[in-house]
N, C-alpha and C positions, 0 to 999 in steps of 0.2 A: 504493500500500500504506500508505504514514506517513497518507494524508487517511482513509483507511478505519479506522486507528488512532486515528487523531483524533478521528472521529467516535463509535467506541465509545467514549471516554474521555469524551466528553462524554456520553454517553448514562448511562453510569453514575456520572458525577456528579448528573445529574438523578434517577438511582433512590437514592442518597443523602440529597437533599435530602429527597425523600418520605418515607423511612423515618423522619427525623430530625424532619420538620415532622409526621407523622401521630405520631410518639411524645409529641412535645410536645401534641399536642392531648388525644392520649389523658391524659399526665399531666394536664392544666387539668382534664379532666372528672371524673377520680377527686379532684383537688383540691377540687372545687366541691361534689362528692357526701362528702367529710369535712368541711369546715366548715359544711353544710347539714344534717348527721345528726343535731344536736338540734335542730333546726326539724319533718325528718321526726318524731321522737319525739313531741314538741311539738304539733306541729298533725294528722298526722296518726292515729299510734298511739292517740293518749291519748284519741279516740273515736271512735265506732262506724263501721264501716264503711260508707264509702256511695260511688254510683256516680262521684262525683266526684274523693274520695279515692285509689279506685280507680284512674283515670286515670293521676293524677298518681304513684302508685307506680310502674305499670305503663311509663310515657313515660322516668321517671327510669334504673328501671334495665333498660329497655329499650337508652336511650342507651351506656349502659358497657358492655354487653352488643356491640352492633353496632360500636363502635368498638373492643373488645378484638379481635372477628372480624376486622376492618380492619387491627387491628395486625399478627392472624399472617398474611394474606393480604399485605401488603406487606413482611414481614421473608422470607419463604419463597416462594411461587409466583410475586408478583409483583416477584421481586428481579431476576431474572436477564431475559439479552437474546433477543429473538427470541418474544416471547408470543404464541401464535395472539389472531389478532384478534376471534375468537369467544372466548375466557376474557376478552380485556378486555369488552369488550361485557354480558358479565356479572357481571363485578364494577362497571361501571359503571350497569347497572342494578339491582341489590343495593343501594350508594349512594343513586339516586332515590330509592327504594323505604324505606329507613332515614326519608332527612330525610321522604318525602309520611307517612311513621305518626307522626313526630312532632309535623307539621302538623297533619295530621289530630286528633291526642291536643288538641291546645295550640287547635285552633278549636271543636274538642267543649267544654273548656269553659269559654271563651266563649262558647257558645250556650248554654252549660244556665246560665250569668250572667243571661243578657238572656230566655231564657225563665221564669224563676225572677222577673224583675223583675216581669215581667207578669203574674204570678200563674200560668202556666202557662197563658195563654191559646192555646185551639188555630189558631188562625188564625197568630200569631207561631211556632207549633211547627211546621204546618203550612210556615211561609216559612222556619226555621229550617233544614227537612230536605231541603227543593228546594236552598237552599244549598248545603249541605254534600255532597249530593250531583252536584251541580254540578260542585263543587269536584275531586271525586273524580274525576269523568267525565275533566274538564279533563285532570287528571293523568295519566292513564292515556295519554291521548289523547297527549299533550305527551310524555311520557315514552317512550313507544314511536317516537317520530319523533326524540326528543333523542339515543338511541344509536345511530339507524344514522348514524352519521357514522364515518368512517376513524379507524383510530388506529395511532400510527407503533411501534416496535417493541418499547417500554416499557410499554405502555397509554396513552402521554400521547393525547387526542384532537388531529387537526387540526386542527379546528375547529368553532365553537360552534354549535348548531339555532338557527334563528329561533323555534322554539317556546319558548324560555323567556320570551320577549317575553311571549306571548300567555297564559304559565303566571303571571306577575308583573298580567298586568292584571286574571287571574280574583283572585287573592288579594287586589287591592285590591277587589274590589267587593264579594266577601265580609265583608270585615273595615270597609269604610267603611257595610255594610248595617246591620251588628254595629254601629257607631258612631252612626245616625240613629235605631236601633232604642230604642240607651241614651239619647240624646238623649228621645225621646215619654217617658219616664217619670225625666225631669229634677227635675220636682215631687217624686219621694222623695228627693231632695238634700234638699230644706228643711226634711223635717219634721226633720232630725236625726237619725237612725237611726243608731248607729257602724256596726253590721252592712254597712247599705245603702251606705252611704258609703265602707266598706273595700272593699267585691266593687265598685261603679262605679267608685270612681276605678283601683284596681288594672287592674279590665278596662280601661279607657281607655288605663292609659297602656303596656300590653304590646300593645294597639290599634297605638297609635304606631310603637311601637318596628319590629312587624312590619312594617310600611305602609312604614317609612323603611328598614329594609331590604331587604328585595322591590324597592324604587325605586331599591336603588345596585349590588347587588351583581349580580343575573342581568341588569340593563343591561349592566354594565360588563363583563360576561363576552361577552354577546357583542357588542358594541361593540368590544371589544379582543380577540376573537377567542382568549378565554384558555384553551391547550392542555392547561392543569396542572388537569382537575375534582378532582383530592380536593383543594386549595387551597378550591373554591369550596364544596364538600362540610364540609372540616371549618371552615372558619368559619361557616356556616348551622348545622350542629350544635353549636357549641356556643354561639351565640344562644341557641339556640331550646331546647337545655337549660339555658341559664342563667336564660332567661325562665320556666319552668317550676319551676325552683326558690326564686325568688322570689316566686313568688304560694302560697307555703305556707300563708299565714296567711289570704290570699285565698278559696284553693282550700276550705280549711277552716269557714269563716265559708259561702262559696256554698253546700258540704254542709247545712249546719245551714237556711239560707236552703230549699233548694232541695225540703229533706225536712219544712218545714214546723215545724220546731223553733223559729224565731223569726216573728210577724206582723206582716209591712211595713205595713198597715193600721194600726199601734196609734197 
């Protein structure tokens, strides 16, 4: 009876810790979305609306959106012990589902970067959409094989899919395609362009950044067989909106690139 005691007491210390670790993440991302709200004003109110622009609103507060949902699903349904393991399974793919749109959001555009460099050549758009839709495939694919795994009586999982493996090698070949792509039109480095120069280097270096975490983070998950996904869940979300709100000035400048408002030829 005392081990049985035991073992709830511990169990609802780990629902504790979620509550406590999802709060704090939720607070970083409203943090992030207040000292970024004259940058939105900034770069993207102050002109015309364009597909790009667009994005970058939508992924923004798309993100505060799914992690406020996040917040009442783990302070309320997902508080208590004994959860059918069909409700975890679906909040855990809710989750997936959250960070693959904002993936998705943050590789859209990066493509319309590197197709906008190229003048909007159809052959690169053409290689641009087989990617992405690739990408998508992958996901689905992976994702659907990521939650049939066991979960113990909190929603923590057992243990980790071998598909995330194979989810982290799609995203690098995506994003290294995106990087040889930038590379072929290297030559607009030189002429000087600030436009040109702002959308590459910025593409490049949220390039990196995804690349390097994709390589540390769904290894070492399951490598380490790590039980706790919204752990792995809200550190990838807030990456990935943190990366997204730093390319404001980027995102902005690619608009203007993108819709022919500036001519990389000059």
């Amino acid at each position: 009876m005392s081990s049985v005691h035991s073992i709830d007491q511990d169990l609802l210390q780990n629902i504790s810790i979620r509550k406590w670790s999802t709060l704090a993440s939720w607070a970083v991302l409203l943090y992030e979305y207040i000292i970024t709200f004259n940058d939105e004003i900034r770069f993207i109110w102050s002109f015309p609306v364009t597909a790009v622009r667009l994005i970058y609103v939508l992924s923004r507060y798309f993100a505060i959106i799914v992690q406020s949902i996040n917040v009442f699903l783990i302070l309320r349904p997902l508080s208590a012990l004994d959860i059918p393991e069909q409700s975890c399974r679906r909040w855990f793919l809710f989750e997936l589902i959250a960070v693959s749109v904002l993936m998705a959001a943050l590789d859209s555009i990066l493509m319309l970067r590197v197709y906008a460099l190229h003048r909007k050549d159809r052959r690169v758009g053409v290689l641009l959409v087989v990617l992405f839709l690739v990408q998508i495939v992958v996901e689905v694919i992976c994702g659907q094989r990521a939650v049939n795994v066991p979960f113990n009586r909190i929603c923590d999982a057992s243990r980790t899919h071998g598909s995330v493996v194979y989810y982290c090698i799609s995203v690098w070949v995506t994003h290294i395609s995106l990087v040889v792509l930038t590379a072929c039109k290297y030559d607009l480095m030189k002429m000087k362009i600030p436009i040109v120069r702002v959308v590459t280097r910025d593409g490049a270096w949220i390039t990196v950044i995804v690349c390097s975490l994709f390589a540390t983070i769904a290894p070492w998950a399951h490598i380490k067989q790590v039980q706790k996904a919204h752990i792995v869940f809200g550190i990838l979300m807030l990456r990935v909106y943190a990366l997204h709100n730093k390319g404001w000035k980027a995102g902005s400048l690619l608009g203007m690139l993108f819709c022919g408002y500036v001519d990389i030829e000059q």
